[in-house]
C-alpha positions as CSV (number, residue, x, y, z in Angstrom):
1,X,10.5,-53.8,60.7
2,X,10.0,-50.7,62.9
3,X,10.9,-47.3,61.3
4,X,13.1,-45.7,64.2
5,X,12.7,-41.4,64.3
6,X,16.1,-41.1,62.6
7,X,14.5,-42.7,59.5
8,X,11.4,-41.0,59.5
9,X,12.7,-37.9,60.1
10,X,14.7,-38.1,56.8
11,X,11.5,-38.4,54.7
12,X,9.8,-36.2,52.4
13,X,6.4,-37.2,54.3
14,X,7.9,-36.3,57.9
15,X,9.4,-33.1,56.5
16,X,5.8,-31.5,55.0
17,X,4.1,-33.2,58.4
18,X,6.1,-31.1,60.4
19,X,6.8,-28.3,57.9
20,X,2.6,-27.9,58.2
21,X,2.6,-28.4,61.8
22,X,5.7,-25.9,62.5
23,X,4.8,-23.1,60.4
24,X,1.2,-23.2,61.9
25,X,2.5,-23.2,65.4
26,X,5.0,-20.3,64.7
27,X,2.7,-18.5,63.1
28,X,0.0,-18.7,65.7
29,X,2.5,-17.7,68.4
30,X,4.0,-14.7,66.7
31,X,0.3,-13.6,65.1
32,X,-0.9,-13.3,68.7
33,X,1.5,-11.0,69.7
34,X,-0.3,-8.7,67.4
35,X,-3.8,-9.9,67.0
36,X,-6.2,-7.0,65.9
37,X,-3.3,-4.8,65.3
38,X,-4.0,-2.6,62.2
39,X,-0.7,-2.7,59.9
40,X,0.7,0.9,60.8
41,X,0.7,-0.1,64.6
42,X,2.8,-3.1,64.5
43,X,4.7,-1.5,61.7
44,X,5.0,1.6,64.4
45,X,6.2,-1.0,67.5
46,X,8.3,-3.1,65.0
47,X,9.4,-1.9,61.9
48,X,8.6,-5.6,60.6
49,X,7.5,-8.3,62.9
50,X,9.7,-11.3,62.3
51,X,10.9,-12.4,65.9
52,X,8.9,-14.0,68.7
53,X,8.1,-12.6,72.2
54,X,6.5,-12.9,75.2
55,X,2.8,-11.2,75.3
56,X,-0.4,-11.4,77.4
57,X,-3.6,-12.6,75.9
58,X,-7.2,-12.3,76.9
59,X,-5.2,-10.1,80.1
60,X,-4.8,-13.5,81.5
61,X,-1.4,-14.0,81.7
62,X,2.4,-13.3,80.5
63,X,2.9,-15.7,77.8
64,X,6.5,-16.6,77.5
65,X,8.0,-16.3,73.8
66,X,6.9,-18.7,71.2
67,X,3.7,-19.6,73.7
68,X,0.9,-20.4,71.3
69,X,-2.7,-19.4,71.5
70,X,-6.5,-21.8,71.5
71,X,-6.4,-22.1,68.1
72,X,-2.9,-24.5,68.2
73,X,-4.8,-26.2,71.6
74,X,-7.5,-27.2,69.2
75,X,-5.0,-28.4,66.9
76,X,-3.5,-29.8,69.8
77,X,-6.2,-31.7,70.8
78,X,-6.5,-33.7,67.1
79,X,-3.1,-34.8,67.1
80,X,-4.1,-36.4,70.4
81,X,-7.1,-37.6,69.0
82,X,-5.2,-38.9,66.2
83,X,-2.8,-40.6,68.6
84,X,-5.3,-43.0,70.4
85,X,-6.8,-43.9,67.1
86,X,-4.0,-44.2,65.1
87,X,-5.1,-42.8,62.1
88,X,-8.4,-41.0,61.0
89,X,-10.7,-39.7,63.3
90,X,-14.0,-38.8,63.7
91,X,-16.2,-36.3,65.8
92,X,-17.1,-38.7,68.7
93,X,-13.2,-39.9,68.7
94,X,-12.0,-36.0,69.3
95,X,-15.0,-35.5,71.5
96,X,-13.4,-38.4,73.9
97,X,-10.2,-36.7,73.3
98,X,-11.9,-33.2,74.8
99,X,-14.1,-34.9,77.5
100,X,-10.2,-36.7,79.0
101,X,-7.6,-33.3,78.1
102,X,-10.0,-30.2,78.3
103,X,-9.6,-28.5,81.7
104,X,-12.7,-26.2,82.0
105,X,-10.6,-23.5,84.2
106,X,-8.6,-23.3,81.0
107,X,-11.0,-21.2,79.2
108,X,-10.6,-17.6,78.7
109,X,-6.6,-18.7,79.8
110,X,-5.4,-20.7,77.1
111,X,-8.9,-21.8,75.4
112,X,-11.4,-19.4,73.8
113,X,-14.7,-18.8,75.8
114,X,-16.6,-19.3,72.3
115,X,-15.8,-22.9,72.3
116,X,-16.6,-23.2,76.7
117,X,-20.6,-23.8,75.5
118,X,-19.7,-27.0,73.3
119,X,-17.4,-28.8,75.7
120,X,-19.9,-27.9,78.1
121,X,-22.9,-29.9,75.9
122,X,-19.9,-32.7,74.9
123,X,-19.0,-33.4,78.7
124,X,-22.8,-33.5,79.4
125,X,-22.9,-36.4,76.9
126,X,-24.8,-35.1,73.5
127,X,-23.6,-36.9,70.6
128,X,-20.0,-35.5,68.8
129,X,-22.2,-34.6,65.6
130,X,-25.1,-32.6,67.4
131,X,-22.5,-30.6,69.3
132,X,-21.4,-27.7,66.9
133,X,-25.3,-26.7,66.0
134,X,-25.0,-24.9,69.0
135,X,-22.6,-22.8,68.1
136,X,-22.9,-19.2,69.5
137,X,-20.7,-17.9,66.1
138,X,-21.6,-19.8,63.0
139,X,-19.6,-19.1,60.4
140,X,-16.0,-18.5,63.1
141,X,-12.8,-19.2,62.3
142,X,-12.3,-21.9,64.9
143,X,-12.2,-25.0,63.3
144,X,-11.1,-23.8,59.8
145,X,-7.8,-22.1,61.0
146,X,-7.4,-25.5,63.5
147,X,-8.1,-28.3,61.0
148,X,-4.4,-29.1,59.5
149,X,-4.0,-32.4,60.9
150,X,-7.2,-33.6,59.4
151,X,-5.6,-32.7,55.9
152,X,-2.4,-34.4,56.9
153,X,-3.8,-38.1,58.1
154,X,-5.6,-37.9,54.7
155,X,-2.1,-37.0,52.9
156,X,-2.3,-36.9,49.3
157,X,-6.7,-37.5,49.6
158,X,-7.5,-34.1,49.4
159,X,-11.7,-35.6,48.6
160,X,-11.3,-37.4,51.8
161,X,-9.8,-34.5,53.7
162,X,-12.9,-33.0,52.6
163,X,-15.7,-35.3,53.6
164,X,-13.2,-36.1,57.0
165,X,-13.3,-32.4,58.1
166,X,-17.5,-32.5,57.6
167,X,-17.5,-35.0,60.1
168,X,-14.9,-34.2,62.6
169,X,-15.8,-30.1,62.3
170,X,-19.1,-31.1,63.7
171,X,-18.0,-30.6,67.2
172,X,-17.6,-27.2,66.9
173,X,-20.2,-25.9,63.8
174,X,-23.2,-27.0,62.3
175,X,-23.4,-28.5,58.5
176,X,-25.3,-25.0,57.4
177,X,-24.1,-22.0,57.1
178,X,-20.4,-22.8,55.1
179,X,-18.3,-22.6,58.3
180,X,-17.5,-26.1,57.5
181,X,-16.9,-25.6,53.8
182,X,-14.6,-23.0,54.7
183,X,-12.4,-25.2,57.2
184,X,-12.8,-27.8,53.6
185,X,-10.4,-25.3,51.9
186,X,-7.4,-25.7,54.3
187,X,-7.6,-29.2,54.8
188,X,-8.0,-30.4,51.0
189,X,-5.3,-28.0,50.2
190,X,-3.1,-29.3,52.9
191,X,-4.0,-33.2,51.8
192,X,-2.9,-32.0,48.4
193,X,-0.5,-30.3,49.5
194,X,1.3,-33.7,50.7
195,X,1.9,-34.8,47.2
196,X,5.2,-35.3,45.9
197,X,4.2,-33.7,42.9
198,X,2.1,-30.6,44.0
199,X,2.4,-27.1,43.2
200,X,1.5,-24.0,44.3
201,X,-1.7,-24.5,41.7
202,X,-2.2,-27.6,42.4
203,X,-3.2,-26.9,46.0
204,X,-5.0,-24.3,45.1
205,X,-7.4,-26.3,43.0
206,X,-7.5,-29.2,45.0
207,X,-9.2,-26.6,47.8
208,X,-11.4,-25.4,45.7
209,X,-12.4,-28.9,43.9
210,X,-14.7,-29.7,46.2
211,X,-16.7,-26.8,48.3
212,X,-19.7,-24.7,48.1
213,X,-20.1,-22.6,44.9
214,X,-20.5,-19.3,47.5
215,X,-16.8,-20.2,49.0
216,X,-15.0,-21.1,45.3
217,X,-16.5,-17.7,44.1
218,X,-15.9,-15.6,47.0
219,X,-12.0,-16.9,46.9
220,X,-11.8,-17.1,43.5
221,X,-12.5,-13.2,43.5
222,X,-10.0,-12.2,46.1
223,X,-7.2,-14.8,44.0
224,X,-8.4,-13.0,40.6
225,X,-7.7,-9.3,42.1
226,X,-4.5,-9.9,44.1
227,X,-3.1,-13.0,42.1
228,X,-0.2,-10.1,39.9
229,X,0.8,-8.1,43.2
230,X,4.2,-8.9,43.4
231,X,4.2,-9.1,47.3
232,X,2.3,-10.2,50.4
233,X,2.4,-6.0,51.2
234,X,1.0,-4.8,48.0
235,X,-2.5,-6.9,48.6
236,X,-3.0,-5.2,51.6
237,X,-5.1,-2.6,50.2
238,X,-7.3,-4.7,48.1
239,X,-8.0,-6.5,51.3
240,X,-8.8,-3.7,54.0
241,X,-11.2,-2.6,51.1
242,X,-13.4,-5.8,51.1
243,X,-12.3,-6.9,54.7
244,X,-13.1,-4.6,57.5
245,X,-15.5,-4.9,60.2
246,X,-15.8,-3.9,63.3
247,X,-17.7,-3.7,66.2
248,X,-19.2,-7.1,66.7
249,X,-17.6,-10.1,68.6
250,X,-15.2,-11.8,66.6
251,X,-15.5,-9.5,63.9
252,X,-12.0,-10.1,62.5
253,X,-12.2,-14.0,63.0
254,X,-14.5,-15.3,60.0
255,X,-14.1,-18.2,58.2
256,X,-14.6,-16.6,55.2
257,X,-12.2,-13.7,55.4
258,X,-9.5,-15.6,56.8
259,X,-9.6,-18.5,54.8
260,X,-9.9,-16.2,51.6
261,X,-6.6,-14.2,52.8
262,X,-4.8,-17.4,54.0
263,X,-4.7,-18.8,49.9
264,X,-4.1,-15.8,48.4
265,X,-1.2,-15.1,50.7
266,X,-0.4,-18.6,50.0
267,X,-0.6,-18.3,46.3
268,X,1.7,-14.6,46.1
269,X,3.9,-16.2,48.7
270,X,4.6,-18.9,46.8
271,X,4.1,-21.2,49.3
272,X,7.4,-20.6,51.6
273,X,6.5,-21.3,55.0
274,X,8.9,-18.4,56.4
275,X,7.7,-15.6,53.8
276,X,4.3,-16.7,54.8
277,X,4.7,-16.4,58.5
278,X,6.4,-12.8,58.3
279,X,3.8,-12.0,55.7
280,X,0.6,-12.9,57.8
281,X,1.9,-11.3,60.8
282,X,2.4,-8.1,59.6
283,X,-1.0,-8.0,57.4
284,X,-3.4,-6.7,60.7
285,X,-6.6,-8.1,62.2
286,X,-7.0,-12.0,63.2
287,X,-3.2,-12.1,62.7
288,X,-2.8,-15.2,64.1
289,X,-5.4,-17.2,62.3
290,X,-3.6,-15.8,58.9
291,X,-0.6,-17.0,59.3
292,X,-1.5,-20.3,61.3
293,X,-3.9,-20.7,57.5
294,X,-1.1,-19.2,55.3
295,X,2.0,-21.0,56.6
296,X,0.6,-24.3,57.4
297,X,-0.7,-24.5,53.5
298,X,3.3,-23.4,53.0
299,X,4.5,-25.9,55.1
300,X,2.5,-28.9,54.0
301,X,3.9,-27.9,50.4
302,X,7.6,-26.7,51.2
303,X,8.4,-28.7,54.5
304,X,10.3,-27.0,57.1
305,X,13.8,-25.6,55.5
306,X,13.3,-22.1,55.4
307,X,11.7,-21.8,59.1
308,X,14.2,-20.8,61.5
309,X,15.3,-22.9,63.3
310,X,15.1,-20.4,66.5
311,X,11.4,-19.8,65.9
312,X,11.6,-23.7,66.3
313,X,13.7,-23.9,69.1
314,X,11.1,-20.9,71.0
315,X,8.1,-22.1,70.4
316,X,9.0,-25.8,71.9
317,X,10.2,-24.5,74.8
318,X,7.6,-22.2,75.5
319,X,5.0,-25.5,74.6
320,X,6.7,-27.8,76.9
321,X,6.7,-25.6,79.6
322,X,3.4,-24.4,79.1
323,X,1.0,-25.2,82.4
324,X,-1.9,-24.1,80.7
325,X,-1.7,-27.0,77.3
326,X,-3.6,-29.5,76.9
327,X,-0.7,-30.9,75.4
328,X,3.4,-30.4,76.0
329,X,4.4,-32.6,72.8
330,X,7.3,-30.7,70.9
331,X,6.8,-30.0,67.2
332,X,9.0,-33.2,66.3
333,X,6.5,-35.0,68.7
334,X,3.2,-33.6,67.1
335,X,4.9,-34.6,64.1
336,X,5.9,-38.1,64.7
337,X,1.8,-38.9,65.8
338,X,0.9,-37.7,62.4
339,X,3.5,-39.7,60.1
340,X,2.5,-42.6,62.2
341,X,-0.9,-42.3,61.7
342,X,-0.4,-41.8,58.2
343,X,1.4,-45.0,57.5
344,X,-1.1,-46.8,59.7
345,X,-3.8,-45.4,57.3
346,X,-1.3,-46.6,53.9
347,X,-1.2,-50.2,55.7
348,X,-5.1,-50.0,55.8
349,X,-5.3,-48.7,51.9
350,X,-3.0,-51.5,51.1
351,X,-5.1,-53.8,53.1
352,X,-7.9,-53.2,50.9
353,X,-6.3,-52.8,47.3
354,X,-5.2,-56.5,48.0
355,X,-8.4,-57.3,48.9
356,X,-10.0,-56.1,46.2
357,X,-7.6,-57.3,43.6
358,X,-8.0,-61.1,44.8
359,X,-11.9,-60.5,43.7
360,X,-11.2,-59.3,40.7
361,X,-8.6,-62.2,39.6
């Protein structure tokens, strides 16, 4: 019998699916409104940033309120993925995905010019997994800040989040040099994040369980220093102390200090989706790739109830409007790919245990 959207929509599984996806979104939209900001300049323009408006990026064009940025069109562009495969995906299935939805013009518009050189080699036909070695920026952001839905299709598999996001993150870096391990950290966490019984630790562990000694220690650091502050605002200084270059392209967009921030923000915030969105926001630098790290670990946890619902209501207007997507799915529509895709994975788990059980009989 065919679930309708009502049904779904009333489960715990829809409500962290689109908790994760929301959050991220919102945060990603807002963030860029103030990305490279220092903390006493949006505090100057806003007092504290909590609302979303219209902005120009890369001096391209006026973004509309609640108009999200290339790292949501990456995370687009796996939930389509995920779509035509129904489930888990691997490199060569979003390489497909990029080669059919990728308008080239798009870049330095809605798409970032570091990622122009890999759909260039992917449309030319190298193989998905070759792709990311040619990376211009190992070590970016990109992937890591994108990579939630590949912890959601693996929902409550954090080990084969893990091994998932080594495959599908070849597209856009190579195996060396940890930028994959640090995209590993979101999407065990977020795969953990999806059980009914995790916590706050429990996430926390589960994206550390599994990744590069240099990555656990380097976060396990920045968690052992910051873990007592009693608010997002009081780690700020601790961070600008041991995060702070300048000067070089994408300077503020590392894998490793934006994945670091994203879980300790995540741990002091308690996981709330909303807290974490304000939180990451206001904290300076890659402002958008915080809270799209922060609030998508929040919202895979806490689901959507403390979002507002006119962050919500923004952000899918400005997306199904946007001419510039490679995708106009609403939230609820991003969502719905992914809960589907996750029940076609339980059918195939199911599939299997049965399988296995008549052999041992």
């Amino acid at each position: 019998m065919m679930t309708t959207n009502n049904e779904k929509r009333n489960t715990k599984l829809y409500d962290k699916i689109f908790g994760c996806i929301a959050a991220s979104n919102i945060g990603s939209s807002m963030g860029a409104m103030v990305e490279t900001w220092d903390p006493e300049r949006i505090k100057d323009k806003y007092g504290v940033l909590d609302r979303l408006e219209g902005y120009c990026h890369y001096g391209a064009y006026q973004r509309k309120p609640g108009t999200t940025e290339d790292g949501i069109e990456r995370q687009r562009l796996l939930v389509s993925a995920i779509k035509e495969k129904g489930g888990r995906i691997t490199a060569e299935d979003l390489r497909e995905i990029w080669i059919r939805d990728i308008n080239p013009e798009k870049f330095n518009v809605q798409m970032e010019p570091c990622d122009e050189i890999l759909y260039k080699l992917a449309a030319a036909g190298m193989p998905a997994g070759n792709v990311g070695q040619y990376s211009d920026y190992m070590g970016i952001v990109s992937f890591a800040r994108s990579c939630h839905p590949v912890g959601l299709i693996n929902a409550c598999n954090p080990h084969q989040a893990y091994v998932d996001t080594f495959d599908v993150g070849r597209l856009y870096q190579p195996l060396h040099g940890l930028g994959l391990d640090w995209a590993t950290v979101l999407s065990a966490g977020i795969a953990e994040a999806m059980k009914p019984t995790a916590t706050v630790d429990s996430v926390v562990d589960a994206s550390l369980r599994y990744v590069h000694v240099k990555v656990r220690n380097e976060i396990e650091r920045a968690l052992e220093a910051t873990k007592n502050c009693e608010s997002i605002e009081d780690m700020k200084p601790w961070f600008y102390q041991h995060y702070n270059g300048v000067g070089t392209p994408y300077c503020y967009s590392m894998g490793n200090e934006i994945i670091t921030k994203g879980v300790c923000l995540f741990y002091v915030g308690k996981g709330n989706p909303k807290d974490l969105v304000i939180g990451a926001v206001n904290f300076g630098r890659d402002t958008d790739c915080l809270a799209a790290v922060s609030s998508g670990l929040g919202g895979a946890l806490s689901g959507a109830s403390s979002l507002r619902q006119d962050w919500i209501d923004t952000v899918d207007d400005a997306m199904t409007t946007n001419e510039h997507t490679v995708s106009r799915r609403s939230l609820a529509e991003m969502a719905d790919v992914v809960y589907d895709g996750v029940i076609n994975e339980r059918a195939k788990m199911q599939d299997q245990a049965n399988a296995i059980s008549e052999l041992i009989k």
